[in-house]
N, C-alpha and C positions, 0 to 999 in steps of 0.2 A: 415805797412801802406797798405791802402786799395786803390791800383791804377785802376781806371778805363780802360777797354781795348783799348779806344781809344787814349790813354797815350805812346801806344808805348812798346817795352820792356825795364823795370825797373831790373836794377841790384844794389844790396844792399850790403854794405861794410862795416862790425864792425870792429875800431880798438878798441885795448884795451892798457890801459897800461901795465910796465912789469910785474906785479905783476898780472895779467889778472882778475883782478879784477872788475875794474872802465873804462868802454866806455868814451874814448878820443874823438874820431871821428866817423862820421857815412858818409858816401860816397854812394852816390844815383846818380846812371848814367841813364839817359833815353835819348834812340836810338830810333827812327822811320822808318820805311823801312832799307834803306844799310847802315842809317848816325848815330853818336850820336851827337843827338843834345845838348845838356847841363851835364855837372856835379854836383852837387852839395856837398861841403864837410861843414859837420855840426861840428863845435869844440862845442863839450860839457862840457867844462874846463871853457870857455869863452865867453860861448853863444851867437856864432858868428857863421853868416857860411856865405860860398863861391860860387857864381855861375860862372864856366866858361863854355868857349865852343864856336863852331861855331854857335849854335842857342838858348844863352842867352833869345830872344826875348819871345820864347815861354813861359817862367818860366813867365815873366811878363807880358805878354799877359793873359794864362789861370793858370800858376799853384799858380801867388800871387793875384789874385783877389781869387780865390779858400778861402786860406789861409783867407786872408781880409775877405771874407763872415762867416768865424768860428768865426775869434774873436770879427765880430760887431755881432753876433746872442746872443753870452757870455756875451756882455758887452753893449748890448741896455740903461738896464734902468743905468750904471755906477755904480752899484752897488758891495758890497766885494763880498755878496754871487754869483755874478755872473764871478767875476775878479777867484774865486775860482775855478765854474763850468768851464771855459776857460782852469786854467791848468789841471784839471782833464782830459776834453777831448782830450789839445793837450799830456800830458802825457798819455794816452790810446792808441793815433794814432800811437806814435812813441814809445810804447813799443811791439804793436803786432809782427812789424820782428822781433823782439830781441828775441820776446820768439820764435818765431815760428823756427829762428834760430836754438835754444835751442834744443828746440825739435827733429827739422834736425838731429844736431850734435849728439843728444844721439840717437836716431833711427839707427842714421850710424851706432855710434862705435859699440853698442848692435848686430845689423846685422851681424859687420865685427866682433867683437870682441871673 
């Protein structure tokens, strides 16, 4: 995901199940100055997720109107092809860590390996 710099620092967390195949959970911490303010754990099993933390507020303040603004731009006129274009892009936003993860991790081993 593409986090804006005024967001704080974002730390991002794949679980996987045992077979390390299929993303369980996806775990996004955002801290600003000395605090974390929010956690958020995404179950992708059951397309649900969790916000805690000392500064819950913030998520609802800027990060789910944020959210809110994507899927009413997708889904203006109500339409399939646009319920479509909706998961296309939130599928785009939340694949970019994963690969870029990806990437990381064979960059390492390759370096180290």
């Amino acid at each position: 995901m593409n986090f804006p710099v005024e967001f704080g620092q974002i730390n991002q967390d794949v679980t996987t199940d045992r077979t390390k195949t299929n993303i369980v959970q996806i775990t996004i911490k955002v801290s600003s100055d000395s605090s974390r303010d929010y956690t958020t754990n995404i179950y992708t099993t059951s397309t649900r997720f969790l916000i805690n933390g000392k500064n819950t507020q913030i998520f609802v303040d800027r990060d789910l109107k944020n959210i809110h603004k994507i899927i009413e731009s997708a889904t203006e006129n109500n339409t399939e092809a646009l319920l479509k274009n909706l998961n296309v892009k939130m599928a785009e936003q939340l694949t970019k860590p994963l690969q870029a993860r990806l990437v990381d991790t064979f960059n390492k081993a390759t370096r180290d390996g």
